[in-house]
MIDOSE-1310 file (N, C-alpha, C; in nm, 2 decimals, decimal comma, always signed):
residues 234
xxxx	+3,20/-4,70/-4,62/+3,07/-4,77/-4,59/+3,01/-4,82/-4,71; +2,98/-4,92/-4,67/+2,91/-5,04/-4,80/+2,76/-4,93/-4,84; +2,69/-4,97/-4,95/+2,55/-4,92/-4,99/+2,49/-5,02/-4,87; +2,50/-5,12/-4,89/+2,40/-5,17/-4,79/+2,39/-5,14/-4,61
xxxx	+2,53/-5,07/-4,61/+2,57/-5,06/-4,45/+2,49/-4,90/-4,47; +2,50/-4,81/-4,57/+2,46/-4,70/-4,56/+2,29/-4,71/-4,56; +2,26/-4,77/-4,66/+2,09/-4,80/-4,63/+2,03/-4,80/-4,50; +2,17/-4,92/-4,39/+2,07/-4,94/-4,32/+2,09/-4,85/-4,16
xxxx	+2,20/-4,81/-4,21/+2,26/-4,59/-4,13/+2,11/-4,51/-4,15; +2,06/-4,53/-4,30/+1,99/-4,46/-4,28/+1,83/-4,48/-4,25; +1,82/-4,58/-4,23/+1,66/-4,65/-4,18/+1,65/-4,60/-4,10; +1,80/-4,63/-3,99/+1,82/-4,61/-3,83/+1,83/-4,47/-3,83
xxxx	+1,84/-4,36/-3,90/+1,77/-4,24/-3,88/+1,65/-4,18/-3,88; +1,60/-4,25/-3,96/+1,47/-4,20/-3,95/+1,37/-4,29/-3,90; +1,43/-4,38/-3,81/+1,37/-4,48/-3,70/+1,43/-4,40/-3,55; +1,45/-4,29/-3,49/+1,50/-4,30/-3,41/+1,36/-4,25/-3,28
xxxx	+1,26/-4,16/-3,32/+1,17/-4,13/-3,23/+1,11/-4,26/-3,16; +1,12/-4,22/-2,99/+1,09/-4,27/-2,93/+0,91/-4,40/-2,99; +0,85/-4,45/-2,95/+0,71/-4,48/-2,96/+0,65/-4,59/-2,85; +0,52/-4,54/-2,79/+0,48/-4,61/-2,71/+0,48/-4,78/-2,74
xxxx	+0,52/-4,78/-2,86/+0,49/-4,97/-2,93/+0,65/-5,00/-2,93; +0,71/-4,93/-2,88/+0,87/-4,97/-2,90/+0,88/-5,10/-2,83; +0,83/-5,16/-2,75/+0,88/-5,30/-2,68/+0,73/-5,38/-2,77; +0,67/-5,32/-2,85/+0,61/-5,45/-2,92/+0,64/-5,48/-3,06
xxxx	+0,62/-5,65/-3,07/+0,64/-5,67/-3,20/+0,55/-5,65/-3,32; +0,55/-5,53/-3,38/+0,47/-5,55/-3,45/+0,45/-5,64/-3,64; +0,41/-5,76/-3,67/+0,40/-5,84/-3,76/+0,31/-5,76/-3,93; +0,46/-5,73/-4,00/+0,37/-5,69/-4,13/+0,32/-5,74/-4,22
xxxx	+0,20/-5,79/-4,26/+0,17/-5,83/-4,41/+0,27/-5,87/-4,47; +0,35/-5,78/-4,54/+0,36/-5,76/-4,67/+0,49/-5,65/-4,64; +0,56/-5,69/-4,56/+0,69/-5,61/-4,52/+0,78/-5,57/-4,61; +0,81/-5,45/-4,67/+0,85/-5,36/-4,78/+1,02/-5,44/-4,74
xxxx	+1,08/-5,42/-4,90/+1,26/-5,43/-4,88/+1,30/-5,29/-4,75; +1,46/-5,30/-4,79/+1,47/-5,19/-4,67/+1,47/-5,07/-4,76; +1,52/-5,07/-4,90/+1,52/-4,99/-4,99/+1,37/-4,94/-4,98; +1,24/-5,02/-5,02/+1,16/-4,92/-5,04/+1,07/-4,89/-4,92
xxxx	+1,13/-4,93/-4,78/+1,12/-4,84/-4,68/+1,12/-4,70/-4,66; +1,30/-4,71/-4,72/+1,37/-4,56/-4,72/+1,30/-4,49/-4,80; +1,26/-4,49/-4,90/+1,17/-4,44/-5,00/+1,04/-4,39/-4,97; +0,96/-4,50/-4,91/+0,85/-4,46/-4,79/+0,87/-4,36/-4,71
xxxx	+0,93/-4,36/-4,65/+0,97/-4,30/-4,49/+0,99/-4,13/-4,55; +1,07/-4,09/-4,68/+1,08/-4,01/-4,74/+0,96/-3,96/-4,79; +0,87/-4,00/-4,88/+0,75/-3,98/-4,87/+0,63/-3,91/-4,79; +0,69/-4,00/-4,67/+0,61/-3,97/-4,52/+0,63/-3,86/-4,47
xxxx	+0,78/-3,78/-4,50/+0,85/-3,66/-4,45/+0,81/-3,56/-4,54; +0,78/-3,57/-4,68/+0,73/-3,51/-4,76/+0,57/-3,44/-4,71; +0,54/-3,54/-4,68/+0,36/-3,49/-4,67/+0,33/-3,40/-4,55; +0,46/-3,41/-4,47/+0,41/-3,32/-4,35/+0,44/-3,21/-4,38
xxxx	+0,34/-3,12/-4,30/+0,36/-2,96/-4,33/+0,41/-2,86/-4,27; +0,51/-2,94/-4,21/+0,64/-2,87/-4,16/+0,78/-2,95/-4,24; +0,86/-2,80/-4,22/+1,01/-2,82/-4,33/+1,09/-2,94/-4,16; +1,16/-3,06/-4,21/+1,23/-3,16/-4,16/+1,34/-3,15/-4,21
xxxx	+1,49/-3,12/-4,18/+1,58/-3,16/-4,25/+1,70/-3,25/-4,15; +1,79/-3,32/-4,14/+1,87/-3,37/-4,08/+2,03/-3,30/-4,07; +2,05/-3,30/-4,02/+2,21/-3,17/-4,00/+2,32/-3,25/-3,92; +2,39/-3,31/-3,96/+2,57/-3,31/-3,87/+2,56/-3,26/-3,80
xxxx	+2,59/-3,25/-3,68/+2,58/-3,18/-3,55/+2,74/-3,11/-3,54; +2,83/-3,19/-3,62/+3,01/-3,16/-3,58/+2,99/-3,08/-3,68; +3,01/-3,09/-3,82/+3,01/-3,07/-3,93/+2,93/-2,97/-4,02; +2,81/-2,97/-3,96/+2,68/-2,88/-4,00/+2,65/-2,93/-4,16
xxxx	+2,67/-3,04/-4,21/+2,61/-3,08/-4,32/+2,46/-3,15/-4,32; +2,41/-3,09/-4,42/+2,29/-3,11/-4,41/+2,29/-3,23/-4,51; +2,23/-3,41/-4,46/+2,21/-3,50/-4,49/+2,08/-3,50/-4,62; +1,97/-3,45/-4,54/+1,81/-3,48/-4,56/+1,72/-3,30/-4,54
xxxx	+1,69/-3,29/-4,70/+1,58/-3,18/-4,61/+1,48/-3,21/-4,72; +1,32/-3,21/-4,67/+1,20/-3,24/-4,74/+1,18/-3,08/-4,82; +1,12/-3,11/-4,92/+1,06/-2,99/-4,96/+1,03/-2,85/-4,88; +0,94/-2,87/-4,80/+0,95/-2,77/-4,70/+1,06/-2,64/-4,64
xxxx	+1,18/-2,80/-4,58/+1,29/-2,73/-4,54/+1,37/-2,67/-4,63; +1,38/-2,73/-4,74/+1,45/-2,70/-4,88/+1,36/-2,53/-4,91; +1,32/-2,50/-4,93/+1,22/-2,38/-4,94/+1,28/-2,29/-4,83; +1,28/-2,36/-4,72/+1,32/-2,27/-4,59/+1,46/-2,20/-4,60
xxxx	+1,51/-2,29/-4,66/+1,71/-2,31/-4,68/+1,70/-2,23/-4,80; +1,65/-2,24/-4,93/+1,68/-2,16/-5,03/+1,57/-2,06/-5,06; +1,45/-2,10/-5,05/+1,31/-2,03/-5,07/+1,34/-1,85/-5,05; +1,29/-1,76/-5,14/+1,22/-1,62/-5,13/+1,20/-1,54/-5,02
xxxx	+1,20/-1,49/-4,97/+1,11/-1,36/-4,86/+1,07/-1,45/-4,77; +0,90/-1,48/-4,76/+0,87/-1,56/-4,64/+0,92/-1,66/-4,66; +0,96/-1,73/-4,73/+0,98/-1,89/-4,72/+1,15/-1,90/-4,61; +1,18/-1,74/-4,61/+1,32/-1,83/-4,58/+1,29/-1,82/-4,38
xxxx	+1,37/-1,90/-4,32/+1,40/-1,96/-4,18/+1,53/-1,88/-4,12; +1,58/-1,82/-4,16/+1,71/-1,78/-4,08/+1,84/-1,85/-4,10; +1,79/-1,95/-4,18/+1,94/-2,08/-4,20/+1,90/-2,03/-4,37; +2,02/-2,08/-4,40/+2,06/-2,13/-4,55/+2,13/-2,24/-4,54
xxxx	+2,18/-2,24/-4,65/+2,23/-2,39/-4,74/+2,35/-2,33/-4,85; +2,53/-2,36/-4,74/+2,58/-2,33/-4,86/+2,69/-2,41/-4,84; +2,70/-2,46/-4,98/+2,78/-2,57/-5,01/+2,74/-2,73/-4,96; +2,62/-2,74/-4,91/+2,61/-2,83/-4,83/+2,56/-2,84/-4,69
xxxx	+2,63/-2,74/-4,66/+2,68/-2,70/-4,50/+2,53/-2,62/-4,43; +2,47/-2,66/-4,31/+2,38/-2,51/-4,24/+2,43/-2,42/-4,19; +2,40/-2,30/-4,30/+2,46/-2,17/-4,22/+2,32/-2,06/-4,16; +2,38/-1,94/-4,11/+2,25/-1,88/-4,08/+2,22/-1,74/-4,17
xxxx	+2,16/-1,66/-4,21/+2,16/-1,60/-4,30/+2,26/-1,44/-4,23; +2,20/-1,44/-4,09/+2,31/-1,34/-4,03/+2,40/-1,38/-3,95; +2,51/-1,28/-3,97/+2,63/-1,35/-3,88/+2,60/-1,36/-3,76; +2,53/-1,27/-3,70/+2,47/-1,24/-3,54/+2,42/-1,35/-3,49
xxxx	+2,31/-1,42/-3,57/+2,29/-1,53/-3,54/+2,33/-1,70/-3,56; +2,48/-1,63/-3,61/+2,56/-1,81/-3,61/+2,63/-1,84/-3,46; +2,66/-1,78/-3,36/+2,71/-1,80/-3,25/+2,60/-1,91/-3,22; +2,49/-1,85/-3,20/+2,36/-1,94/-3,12/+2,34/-2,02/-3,20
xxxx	+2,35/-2,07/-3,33/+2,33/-2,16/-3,35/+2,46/-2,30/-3,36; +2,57/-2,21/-3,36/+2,70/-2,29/-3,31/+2,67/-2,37/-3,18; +2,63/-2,28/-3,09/+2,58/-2,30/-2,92/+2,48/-2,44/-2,93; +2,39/-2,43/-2,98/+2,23/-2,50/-2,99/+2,33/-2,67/-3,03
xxxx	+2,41/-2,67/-3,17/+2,43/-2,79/-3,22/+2,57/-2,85/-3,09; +2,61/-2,80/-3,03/+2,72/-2,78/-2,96/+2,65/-2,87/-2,84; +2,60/-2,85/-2,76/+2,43/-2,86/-2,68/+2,39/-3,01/-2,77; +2,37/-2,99/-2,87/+2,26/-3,13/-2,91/+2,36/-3,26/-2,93
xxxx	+2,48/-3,19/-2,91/+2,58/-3,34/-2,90/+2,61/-3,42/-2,78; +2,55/-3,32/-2,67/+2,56/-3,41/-2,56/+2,38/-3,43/-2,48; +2,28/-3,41/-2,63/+2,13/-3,48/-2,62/+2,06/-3,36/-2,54; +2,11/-3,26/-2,54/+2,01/-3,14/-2,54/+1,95/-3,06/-2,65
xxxx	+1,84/-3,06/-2,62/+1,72/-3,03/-2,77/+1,73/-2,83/-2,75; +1,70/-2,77/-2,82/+1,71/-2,63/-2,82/+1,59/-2,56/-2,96; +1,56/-2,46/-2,91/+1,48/-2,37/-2,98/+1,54/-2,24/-3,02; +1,56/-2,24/-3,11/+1,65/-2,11/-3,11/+1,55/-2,00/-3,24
xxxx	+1,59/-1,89/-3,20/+1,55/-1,76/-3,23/+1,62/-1,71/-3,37; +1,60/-1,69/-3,43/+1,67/-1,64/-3,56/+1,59/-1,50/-3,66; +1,70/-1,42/-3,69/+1,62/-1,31/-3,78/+1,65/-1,18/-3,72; +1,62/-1,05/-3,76/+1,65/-0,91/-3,72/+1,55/-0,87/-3,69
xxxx	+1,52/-0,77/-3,66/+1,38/-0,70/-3,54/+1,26/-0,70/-3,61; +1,28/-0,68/-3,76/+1,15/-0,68/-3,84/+1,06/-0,80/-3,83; +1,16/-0,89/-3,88/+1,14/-1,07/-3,90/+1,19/-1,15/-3,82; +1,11/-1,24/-3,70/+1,18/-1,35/-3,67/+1,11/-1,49/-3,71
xxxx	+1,19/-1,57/-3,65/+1,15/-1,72/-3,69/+1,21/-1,80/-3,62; +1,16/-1,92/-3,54/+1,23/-2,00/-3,44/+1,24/-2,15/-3,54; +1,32/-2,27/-3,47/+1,38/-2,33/-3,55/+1,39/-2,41/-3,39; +1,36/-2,58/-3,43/+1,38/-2,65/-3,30/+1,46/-2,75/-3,37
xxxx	+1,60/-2,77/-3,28/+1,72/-2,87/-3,29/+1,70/-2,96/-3,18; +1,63/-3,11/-3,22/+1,64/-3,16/-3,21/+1,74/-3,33/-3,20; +1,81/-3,35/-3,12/+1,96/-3,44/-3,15/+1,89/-3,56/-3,14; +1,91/-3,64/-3,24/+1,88/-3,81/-3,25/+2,01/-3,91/-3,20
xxxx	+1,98/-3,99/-3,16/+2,04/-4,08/-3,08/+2,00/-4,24/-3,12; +2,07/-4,27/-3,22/+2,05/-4,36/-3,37/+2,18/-4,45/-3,28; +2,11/-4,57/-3,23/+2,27/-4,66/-3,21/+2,35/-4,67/-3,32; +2,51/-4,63/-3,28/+2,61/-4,70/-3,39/+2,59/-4,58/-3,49
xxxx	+2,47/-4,45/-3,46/+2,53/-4,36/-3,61/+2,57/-4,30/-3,58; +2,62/-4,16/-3,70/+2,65/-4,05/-3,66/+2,60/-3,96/-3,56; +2,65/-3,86/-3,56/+2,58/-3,74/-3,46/+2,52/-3,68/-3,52; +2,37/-3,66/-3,54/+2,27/-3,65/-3,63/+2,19/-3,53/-3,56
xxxx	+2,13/-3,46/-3,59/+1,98/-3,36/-3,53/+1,91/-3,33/-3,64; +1,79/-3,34/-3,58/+1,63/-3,29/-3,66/+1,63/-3,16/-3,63; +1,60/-3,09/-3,76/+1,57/-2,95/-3,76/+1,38/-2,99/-3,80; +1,31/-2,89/-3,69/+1,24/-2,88/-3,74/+1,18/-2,71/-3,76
xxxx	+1,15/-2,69/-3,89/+1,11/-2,56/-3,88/+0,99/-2,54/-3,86; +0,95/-2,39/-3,83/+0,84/-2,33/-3,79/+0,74/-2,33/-3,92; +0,61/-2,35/-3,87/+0,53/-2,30/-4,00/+0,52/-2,20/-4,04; +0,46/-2,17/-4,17/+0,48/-2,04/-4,23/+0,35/-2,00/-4,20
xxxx	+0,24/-2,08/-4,18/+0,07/-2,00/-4,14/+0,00/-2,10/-4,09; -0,09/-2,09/-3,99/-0,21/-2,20/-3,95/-0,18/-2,27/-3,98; -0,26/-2,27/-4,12/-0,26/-2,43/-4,16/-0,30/-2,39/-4,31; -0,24/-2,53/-4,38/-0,26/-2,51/-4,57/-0,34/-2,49/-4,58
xxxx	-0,37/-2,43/-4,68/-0,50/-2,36/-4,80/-0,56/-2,54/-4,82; -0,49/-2,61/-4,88/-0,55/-2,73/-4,90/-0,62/-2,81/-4,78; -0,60/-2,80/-4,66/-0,62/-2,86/-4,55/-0,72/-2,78/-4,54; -0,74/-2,64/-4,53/-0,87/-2,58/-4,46/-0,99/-2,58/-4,58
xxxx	-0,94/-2,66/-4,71/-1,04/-2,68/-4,80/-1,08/-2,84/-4,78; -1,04/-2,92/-4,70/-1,08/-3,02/-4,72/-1,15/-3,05/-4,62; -1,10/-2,93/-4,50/-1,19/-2,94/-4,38/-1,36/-2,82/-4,40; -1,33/-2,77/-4,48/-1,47/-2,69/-4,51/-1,58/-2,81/-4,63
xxxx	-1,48/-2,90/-4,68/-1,56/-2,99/-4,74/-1,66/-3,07/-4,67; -1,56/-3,14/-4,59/-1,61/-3,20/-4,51/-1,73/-3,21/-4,42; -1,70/-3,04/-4,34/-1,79/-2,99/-4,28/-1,92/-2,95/-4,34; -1,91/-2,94/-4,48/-2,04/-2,89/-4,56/-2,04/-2,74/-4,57
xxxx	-1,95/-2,67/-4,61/-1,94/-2,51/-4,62/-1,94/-2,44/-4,74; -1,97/-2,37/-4,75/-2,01/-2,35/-4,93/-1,89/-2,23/-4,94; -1,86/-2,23/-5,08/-1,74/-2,17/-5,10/-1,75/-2,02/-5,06; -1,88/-1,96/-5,04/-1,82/-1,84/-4,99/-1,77/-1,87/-4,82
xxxx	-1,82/-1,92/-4,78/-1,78/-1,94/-4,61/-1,68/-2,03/-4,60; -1,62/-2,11/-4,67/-1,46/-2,14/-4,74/-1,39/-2,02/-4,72; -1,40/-1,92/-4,81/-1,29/-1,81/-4,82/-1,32/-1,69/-4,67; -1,46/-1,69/-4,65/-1,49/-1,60/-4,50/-1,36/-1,66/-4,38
xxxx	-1,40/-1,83/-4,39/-1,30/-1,92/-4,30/-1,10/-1,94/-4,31; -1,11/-1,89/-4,41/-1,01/-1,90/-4,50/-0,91/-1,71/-4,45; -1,02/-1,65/-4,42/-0,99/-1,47/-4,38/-0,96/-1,46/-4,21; -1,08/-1,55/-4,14/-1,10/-1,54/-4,02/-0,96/-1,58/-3,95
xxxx	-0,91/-1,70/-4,00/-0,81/-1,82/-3,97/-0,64/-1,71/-4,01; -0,65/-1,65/-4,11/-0,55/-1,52/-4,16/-0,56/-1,41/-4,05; -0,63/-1,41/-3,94/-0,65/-1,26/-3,83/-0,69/-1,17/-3,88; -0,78/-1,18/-4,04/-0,90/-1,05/-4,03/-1,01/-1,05/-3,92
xxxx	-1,08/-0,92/-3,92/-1,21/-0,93/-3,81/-1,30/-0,91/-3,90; -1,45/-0,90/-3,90/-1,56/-0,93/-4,00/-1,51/-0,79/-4,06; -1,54/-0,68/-3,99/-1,54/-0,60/-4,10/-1,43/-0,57/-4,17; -1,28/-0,63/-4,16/-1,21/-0,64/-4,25/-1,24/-0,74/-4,40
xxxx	-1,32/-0,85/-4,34/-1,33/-0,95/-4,42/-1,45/-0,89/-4,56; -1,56/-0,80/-4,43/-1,63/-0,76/-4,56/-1,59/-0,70/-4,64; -1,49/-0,58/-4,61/-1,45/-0,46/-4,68/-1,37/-0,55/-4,81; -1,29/-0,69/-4,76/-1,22/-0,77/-4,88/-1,29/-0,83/-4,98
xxxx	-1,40/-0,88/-4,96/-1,45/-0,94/-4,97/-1,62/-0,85/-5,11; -1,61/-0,77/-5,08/-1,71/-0,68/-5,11/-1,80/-0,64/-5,06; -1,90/-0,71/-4,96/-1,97/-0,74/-4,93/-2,05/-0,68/-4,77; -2,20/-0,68/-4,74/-2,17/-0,59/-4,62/-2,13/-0,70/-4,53
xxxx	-2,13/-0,64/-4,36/-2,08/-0,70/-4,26/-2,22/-0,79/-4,21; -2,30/-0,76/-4,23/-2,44/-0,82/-4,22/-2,40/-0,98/-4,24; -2,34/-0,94/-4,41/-2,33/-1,09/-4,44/-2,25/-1,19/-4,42; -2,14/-1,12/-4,34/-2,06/-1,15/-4,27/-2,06/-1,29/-4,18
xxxx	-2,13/-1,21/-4,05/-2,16/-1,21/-3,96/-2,26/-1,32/-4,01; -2,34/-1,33/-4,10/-2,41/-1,50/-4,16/-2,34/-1,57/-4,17; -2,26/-1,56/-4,22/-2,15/-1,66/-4,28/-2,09/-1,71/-4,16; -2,06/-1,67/-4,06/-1,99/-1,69/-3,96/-2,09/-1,79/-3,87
xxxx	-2,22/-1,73/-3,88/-2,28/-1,81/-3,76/-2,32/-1,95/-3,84; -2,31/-1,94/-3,98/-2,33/-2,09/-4,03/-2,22/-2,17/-4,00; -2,07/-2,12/-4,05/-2,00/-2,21/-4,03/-2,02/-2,25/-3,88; -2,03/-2,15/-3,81/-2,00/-2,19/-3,64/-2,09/-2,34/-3,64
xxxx	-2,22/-2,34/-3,69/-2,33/-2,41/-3,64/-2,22/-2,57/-3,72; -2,16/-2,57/-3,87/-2,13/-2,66/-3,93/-2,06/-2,72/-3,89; -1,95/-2,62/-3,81/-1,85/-2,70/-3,73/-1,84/-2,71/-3,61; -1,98/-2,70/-3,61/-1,99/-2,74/-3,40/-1,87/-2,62/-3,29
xxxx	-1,90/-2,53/-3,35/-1,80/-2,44/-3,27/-1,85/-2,36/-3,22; -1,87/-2,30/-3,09/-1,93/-2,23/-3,01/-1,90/-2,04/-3,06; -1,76/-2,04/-3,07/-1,67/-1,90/-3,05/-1,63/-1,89/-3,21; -1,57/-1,78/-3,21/-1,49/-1,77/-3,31/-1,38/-1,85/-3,30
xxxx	-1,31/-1,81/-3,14/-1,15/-1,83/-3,12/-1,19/-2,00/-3,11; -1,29/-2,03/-3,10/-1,32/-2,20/-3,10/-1,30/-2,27/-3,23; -1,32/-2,22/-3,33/-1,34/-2,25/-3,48/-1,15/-2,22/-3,52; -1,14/-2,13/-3,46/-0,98/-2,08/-3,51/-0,87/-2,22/-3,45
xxxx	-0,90/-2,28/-3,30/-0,84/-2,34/-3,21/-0,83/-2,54/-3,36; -0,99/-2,49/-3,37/-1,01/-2,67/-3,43/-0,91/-2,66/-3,57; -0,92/-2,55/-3,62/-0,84/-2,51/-3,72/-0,68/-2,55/-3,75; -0,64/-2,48/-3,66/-0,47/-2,52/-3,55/-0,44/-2,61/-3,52
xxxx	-0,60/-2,73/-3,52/-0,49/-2,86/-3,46/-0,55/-2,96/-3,55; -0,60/-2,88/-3,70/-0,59/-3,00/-3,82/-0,46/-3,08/-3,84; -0,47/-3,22/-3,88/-0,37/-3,31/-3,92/-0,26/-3,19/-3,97; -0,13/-3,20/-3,98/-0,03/-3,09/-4,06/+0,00/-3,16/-4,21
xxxx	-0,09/-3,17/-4,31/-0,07/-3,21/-4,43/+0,02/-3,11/-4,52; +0,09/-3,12/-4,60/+0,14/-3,08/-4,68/+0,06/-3,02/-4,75; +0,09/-2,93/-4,85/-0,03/-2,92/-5,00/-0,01/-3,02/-5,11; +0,13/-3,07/-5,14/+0,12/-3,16/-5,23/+0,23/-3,29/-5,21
xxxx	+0,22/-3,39/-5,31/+0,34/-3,48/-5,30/+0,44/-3,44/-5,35; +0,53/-3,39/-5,28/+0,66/-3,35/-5,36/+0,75/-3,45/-5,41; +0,81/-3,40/-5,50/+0,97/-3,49/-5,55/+1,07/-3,51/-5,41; +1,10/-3,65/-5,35/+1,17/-3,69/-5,31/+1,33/-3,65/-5,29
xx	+1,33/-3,55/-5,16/+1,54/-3,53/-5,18/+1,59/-3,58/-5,17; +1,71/-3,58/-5,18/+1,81/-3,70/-5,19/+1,94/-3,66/-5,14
């Protein structure tokens, strides 16, 4: 396969989600090469705050994984997913759970999507195999992994900004959103429950939230930003 035939293999991968504008044309300004498309598009996978990687469905080679997934695949304690990364290839970290994941990619070759379960009784973690259906490419699937919490430290700081919340009711918001209850938070915190319980009813008022579990809900369905721009995999 030519560079240029592979470039444009790979546009067509990361072009394959459906979109309601699919039958329109849409006219760009300033229409990027296809090279720094790919580069874009990469970028774009970067900033989300879930791990993305791309996997061979026959082969189980892993093409594309963003920071995220790369963390998932090699990362520490919490960071890891149940899969690794070896030699190239997706494996799963227990043997117990390579059957089902054999099963799931087995399934996504004939465009069935799967959720699968991964981990031992202490720890689990779910993982969604998604199969792309890229005219003329390979047999491709989107992994997408699970988050590791709510939502970034940097996102719930840009949404307390926003909102006008002063840093201690930043970190109160920051406790509540982690499943403390006030008087855990005070006890962390130093502080009595009194002051708590202030803290709580300002933010409520700042962010137009009735409940607790209402402030937790708006929380859960911030944009999924990444924390940072990461270096580009390749």
């Amino acid at each position: 396969m030519s560079q240029d035939q592979q470039a444009t293999w790979d546009f067509a991968m990361l072009n394959t989600a459906p979109s309601p504008f699919a039958g329109e044309t849409i006219n760009y300004i300033d229409e990027p090469e296809l090279s720094d498309t790919l580069t874009l598009m990469q970028c774009v996978l970067e900033q989300m705050d879930y791990g993305l990687a791309l996997v061979h469905m026959g082969t189980r080679q892993i093409r594309f994984a963003n920071r995220l997934a790369h963390d998932g695949l090699e990362g520490p304690g919490s960071l890891r997913s149940g899969l690794c990364n070896v030699d190239g290839r997706l494996c799963t970290l227990l043997r117990t759970d390579t059957p089902q994941l054999e099963h799931a990619l087995l399934r996504a070759q004939s465009g069935v999507r799967a959720l699968i379960t991964l981990g031992g009784e202490d720890s689990t973690t779910s993982v969604a195999l998604v199969p792309l259906n890229a005219p003329g490419a390979a047999p491709y699937a989107l992994l997408v992994f699970a988050k590791q919490q709510l939502c970034d430290s940097s996102t719930m700081a840009l949404f307390a900004r926003e909102r006008g919340l002063t840093s201690a009711e930043s970190n109160v918001l920051a406790s509540v959103c982690s499943g403390m209850r006030p008087t855990e938070i005070a006890t962390h915190h130093g502080v009595q429950i009194s002051t708590v319980r202030s803290q709580l009813r300002s933010i409520r008022i700042k962010t137009r939230c009735d409940t607790i579990r209402q402030l937790v809900e708006t929380v859960s369905i911030l944009p999924p930003m990444a924390r940072h721009m990461a270096a580009v995999q390749h």
